[in-house]
C-alpha positions as CSV (number, residue, x, y, z in Angstrom):
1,X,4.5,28.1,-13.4
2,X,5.8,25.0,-15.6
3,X,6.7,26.1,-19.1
4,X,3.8,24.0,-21.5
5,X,6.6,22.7,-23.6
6,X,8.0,21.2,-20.8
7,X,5.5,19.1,-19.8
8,X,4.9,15.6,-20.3
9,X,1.9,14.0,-22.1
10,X,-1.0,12.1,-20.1
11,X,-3.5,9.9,-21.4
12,X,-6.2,8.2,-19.7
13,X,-8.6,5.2,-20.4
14,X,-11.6,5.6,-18.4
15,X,-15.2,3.1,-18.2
16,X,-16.5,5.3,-15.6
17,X,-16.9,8.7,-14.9
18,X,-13.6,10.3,-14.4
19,X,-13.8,11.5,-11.1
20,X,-10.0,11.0,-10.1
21,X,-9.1,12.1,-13.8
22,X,-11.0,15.6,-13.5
23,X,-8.5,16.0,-9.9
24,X,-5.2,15.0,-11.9
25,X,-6.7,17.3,-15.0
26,X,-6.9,20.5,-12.9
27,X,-3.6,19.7,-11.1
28,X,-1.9,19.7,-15.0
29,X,-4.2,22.8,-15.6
30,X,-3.0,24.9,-12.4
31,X,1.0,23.1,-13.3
32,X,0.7,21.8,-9.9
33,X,1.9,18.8,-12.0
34,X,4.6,18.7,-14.9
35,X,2.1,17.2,-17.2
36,X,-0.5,17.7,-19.6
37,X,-3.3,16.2,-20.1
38,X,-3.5,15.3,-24.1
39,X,-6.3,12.4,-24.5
40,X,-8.8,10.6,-22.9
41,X,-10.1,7.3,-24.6
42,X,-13.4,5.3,-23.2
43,X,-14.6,2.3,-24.2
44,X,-18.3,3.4,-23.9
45,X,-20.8,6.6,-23.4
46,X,-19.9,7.0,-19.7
47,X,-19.3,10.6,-17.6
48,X,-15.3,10.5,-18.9
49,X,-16.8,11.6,-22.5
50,X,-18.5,15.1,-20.8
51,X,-15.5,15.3,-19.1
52,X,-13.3,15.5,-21.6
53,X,-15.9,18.6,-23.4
54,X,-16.0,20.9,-20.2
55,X,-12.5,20.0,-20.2
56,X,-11.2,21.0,-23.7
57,X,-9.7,17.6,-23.8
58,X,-9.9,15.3,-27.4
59,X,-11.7,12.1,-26.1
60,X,-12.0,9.0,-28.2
61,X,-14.5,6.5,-27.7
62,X,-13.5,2.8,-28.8
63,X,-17.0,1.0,-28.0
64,X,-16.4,-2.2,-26.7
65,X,-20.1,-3.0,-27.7
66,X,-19.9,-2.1,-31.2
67,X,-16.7,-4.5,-31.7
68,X,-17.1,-8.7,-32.4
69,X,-14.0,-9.6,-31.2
70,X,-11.9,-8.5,-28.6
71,X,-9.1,-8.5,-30.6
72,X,-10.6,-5.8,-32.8
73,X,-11.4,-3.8,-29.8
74,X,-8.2,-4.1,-28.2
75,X,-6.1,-2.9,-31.3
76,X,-8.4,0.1,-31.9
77,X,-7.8,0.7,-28.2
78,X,-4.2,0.6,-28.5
79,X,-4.6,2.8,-31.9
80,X,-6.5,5.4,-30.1
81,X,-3.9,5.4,-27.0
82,X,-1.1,5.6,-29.4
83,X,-2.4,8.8,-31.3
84,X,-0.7,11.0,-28.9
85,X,2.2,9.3,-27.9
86,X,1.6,9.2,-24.1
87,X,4.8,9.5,-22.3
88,X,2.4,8.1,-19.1
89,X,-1.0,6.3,-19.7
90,X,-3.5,6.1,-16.9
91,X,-6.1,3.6,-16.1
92,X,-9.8,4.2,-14.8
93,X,-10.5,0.8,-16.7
94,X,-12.6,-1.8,-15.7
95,X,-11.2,-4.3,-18.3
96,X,-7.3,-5.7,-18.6
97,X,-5.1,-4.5,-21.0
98,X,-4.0,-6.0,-23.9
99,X,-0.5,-7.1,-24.1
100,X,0.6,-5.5,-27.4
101,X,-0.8,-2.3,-25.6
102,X,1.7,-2.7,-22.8
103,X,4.8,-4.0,-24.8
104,X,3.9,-0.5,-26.8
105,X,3.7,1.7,-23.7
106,X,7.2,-0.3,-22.3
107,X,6.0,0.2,-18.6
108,X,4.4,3.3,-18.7
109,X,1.0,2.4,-18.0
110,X,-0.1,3.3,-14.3
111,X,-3.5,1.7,-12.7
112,X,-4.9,2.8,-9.4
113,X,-6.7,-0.6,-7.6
114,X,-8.6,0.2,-4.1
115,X,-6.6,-2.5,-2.1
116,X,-3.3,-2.9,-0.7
117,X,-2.3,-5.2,-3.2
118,X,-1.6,-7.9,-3.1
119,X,-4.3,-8.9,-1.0
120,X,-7.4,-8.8,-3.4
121,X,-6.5,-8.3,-6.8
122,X,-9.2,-8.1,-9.6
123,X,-12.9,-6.7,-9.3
124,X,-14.6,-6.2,-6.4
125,X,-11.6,-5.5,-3.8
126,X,-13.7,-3.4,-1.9
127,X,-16.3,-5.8,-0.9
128,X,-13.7,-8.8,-0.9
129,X,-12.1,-6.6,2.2
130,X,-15.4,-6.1,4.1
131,X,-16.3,-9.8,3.7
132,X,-13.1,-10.9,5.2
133,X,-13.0,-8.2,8.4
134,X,-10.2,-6.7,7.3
135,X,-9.3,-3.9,9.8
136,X,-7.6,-1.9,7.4
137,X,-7.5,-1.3,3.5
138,X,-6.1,1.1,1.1
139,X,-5.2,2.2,-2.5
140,X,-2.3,0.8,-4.5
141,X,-0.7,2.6,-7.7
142,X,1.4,0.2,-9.6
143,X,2.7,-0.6,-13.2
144,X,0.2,-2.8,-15.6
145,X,2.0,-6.0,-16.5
146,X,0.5,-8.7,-18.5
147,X,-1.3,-10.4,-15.3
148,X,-3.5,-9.2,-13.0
149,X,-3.2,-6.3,-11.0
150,X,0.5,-8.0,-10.4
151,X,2.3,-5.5,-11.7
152,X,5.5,-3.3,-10.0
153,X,4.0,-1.6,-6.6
154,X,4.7,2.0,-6.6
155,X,2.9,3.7,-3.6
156,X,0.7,2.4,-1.2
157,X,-1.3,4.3,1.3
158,X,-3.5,2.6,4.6
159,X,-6.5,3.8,6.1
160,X,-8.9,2.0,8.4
161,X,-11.6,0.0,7.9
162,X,-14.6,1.7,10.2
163,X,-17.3,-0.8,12.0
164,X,-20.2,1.1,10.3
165,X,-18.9,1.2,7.1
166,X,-20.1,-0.1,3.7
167,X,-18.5,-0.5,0.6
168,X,-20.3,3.4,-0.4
169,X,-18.4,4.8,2.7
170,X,-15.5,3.0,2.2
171,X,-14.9,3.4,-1.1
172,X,-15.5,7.1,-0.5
173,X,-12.5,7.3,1.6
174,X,-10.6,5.0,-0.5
175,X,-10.9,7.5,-3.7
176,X,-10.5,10.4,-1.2
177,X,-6.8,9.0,-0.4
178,X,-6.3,8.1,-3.9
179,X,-6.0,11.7,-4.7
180,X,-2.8,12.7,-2.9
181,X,-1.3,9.5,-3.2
182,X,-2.2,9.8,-7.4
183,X,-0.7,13.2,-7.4
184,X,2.1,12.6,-5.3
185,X,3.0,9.6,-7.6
186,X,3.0,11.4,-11.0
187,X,5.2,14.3,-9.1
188,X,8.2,11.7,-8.1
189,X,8.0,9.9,-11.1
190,X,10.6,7.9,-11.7
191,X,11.6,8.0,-8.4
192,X,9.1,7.2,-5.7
193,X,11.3,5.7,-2.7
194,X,11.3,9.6,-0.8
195,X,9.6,8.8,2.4
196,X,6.4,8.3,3.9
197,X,3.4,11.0,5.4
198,X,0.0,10.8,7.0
199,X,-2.7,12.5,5.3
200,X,-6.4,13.1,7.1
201,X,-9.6,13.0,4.8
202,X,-12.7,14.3,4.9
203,X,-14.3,12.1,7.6
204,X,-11.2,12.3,9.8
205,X,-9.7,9.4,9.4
206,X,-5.7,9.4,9.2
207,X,-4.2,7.4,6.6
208,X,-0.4,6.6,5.5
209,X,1.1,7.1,2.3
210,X,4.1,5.5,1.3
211,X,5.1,8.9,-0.4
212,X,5.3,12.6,1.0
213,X,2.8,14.7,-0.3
214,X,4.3,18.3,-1.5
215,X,3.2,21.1,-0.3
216,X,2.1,22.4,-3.8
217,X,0.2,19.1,-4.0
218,X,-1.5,19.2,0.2
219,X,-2.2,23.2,-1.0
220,X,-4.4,22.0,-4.4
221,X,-6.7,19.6,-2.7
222,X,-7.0,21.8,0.6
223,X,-8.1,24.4,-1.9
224,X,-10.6,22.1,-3.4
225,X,-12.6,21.6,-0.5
226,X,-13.1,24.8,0.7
């Protein structure tokens, strides 16, 4: 087991319902990971608020909605963030970041985009890919800079693009990928030129990370689909 105190802080913006964040939360949980997970800020009611209450996790929500000016929103966002002093921030977020928010952070904030950038940046990558016949995809993790998705690239992984599939099947396998190559990131951190590794999802396919996936890690989500 990791020592608590030696554990560094994770926050997460979410617009969604935290799906990938409830995987990284029990990874901290079971100190699969070095890190805690200290905050989670939404920018409406969404499924990242129950989250955060079966979780035991503080969750503040900065309501994009209730806000008329995104100015105001974005420095209550970056108030919120800031609380806890993240040492990384995480984005589920479906809007871009402010630049005072990133300048703050000084390249700490990590966003997970379901392409292999930097073919399709932006919303709707996953449709973008199907319309164009692509004959593979994948999941990129990279730094937020202020443009979009154009950030620092730090770990890729590739899996194909099936003739029967839609953007529901697809984007299944793209989240199910996302997992070890998410986990795998935040375990090399700094460092995440160590190699490369196949890893097989739930439907069979066989996909390439750009990182090796450690055993601890392959162990946790073999345990959580059993």
């Amino acid at each position: 087991m990791i020592a608590s105190e030696e554990k560094k802080s994770l926050v997460a913006v979410c617009s969604g319902e935290g799906s990938g964040l409830a995987v990284v939360a029990e990874a901290c949980r079971q100190s699969v990971l070095n890190y805690k997970l200290d905050g989670i800020v939404t920018d409406r009611s969404c499924g990242a608020v129950e989250l955060g209450r079966q979780l035991g996790v503080p969750v503040k929500t900065v309501d994009f909605a209730s806000y008329s000016s995104r100015i105001d929103f974005d420095l209550a966002l970056k108030k919120a963030v800031l609380s806890w002093r993240p040492d990384i921030l995480l984005l589920y977020f479906n809007k871009l970041v402010d630049a005072s928010l990133i300048t703050a952070m000084n390249g700490r904030i990590i966003n997970t985009h379901y392409s292999l950038l930097p073919a399709f940046p932006g919303f709707k990558a996953i449709p973008k890919a199907l319309k164009h016949g692509c004959l593979f995809s994948g999941v990129t993790l990279h730094y937020v800079d202020g443009g979009v998705d154009s950030g620092s690239i730090l770990a890729q992984a590739v899996c194909p693009i099936l003739a029967a599939d839609s953007e529901q099947t697809l984007g299944k396998r793209l989240f199910e990928i996302s997992l070890p190559l998410t986990l795998a990131t935040l375990h090399f951190l700094p460092q995440t030129s160590v190699g490369k590794e196949t890893f097989r999802v739930a439907d069979g396919s066989d996909c390439l990370c750009s990182l090796p996936i450690p055993d601890r890690i392959r162990s946790f989500l073999e345990a959580r689909t059993t």
